[in-house]
C-alpha positions in Angstrom: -266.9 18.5 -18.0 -265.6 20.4 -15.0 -261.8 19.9 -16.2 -263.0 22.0 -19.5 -264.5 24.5 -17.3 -261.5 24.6 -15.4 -259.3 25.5 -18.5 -261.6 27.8 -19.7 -261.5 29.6 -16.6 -258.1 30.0 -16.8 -257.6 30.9 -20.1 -259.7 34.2 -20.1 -257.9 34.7 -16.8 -256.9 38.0 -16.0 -254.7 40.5 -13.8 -253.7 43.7 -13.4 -250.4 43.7 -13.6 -250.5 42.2 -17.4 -249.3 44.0 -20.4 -250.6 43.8 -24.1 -249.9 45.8 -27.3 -252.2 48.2 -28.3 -252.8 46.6 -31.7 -253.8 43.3 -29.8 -255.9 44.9 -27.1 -258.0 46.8 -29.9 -259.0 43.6 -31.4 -259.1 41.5 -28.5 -261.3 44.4 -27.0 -263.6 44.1 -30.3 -262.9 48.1 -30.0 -261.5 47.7 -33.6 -262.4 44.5 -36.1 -259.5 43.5 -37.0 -255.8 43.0 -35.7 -254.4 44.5 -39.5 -257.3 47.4 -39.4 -256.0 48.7 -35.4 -252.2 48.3 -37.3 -253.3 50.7 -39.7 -255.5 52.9 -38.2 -252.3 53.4 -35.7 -249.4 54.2 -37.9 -251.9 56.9 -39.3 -252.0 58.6 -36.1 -255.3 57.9 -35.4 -255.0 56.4 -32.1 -253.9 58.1 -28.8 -252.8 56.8 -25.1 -253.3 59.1 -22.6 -252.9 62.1 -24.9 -249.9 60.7 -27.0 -250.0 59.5 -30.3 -249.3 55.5 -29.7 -247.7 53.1 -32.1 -249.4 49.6 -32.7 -246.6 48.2 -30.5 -247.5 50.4 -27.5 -247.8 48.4 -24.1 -251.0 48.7 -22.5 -251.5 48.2 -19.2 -254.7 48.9 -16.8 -255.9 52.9 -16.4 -254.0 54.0 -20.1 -256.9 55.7 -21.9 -256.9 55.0 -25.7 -259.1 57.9 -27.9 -259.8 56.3 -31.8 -260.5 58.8 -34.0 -262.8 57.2 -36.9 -263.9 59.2 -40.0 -266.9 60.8 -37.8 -266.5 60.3 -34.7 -264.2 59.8 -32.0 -264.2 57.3 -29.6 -262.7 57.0 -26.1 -262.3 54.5 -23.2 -260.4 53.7 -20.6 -258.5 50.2 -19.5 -260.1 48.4 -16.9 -258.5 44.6 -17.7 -255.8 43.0 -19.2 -257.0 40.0 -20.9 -254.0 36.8 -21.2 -255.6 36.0 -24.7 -259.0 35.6 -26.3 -261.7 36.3 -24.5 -265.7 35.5 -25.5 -267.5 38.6 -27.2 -270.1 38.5 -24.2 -267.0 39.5 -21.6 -265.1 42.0 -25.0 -267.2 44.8 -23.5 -265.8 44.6 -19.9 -262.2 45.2 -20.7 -262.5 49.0 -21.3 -264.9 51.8 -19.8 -266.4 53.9 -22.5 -265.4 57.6 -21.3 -266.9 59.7 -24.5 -267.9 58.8 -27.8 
């Protein structure tokens, strides 16, 4: 049991000096549902980095601030932590900083 914890520990490890696509961190993030949807949604021109429009393949990296503009609302938040991979849906909410939505 404690070797498990172990590698779960270290596989929703994170650090600041990571990078991760845009596409990836929106659905990692659970900001968007899907990894195909954030694809989308981004070669529309729907989803901004710090001002700029941003392409799904866009690196990431802690402080960019990503605006989504849905049908009725736009949302935006602000990079706190780079995840390595997957993490839980109880820790998807500490990855970004809601700014406005």
């Amino acid at each position: 049991m404690f070797c498990v914890y172990l590698l779960f520990d270290l596989l929703i490890m994170k650090c600041d000096n990571f990078i991760m696509r845009l596409d990836k961190f929106l659905k990692v993030s659970r900001l968007v549902k899907r990894r195909t949807v954030a694809n989308s949604i981004s070669d529309l021109g729907r989803v901004f980095v710090n001002g700029n429009i941003a392409k799904p393949a866009k690196q990431l990296k802690v402080g960019d601030v990503i605006s989504i503009e849905y049908a009725n609302k736009t949302i935006t938040a602000k990079v706190l932590e780079i995840p390595t991979g997957n993490v839980p849906v109880q820790l998807a909410s500490t990855l970004y900083e809601i700014i406005s939505e």
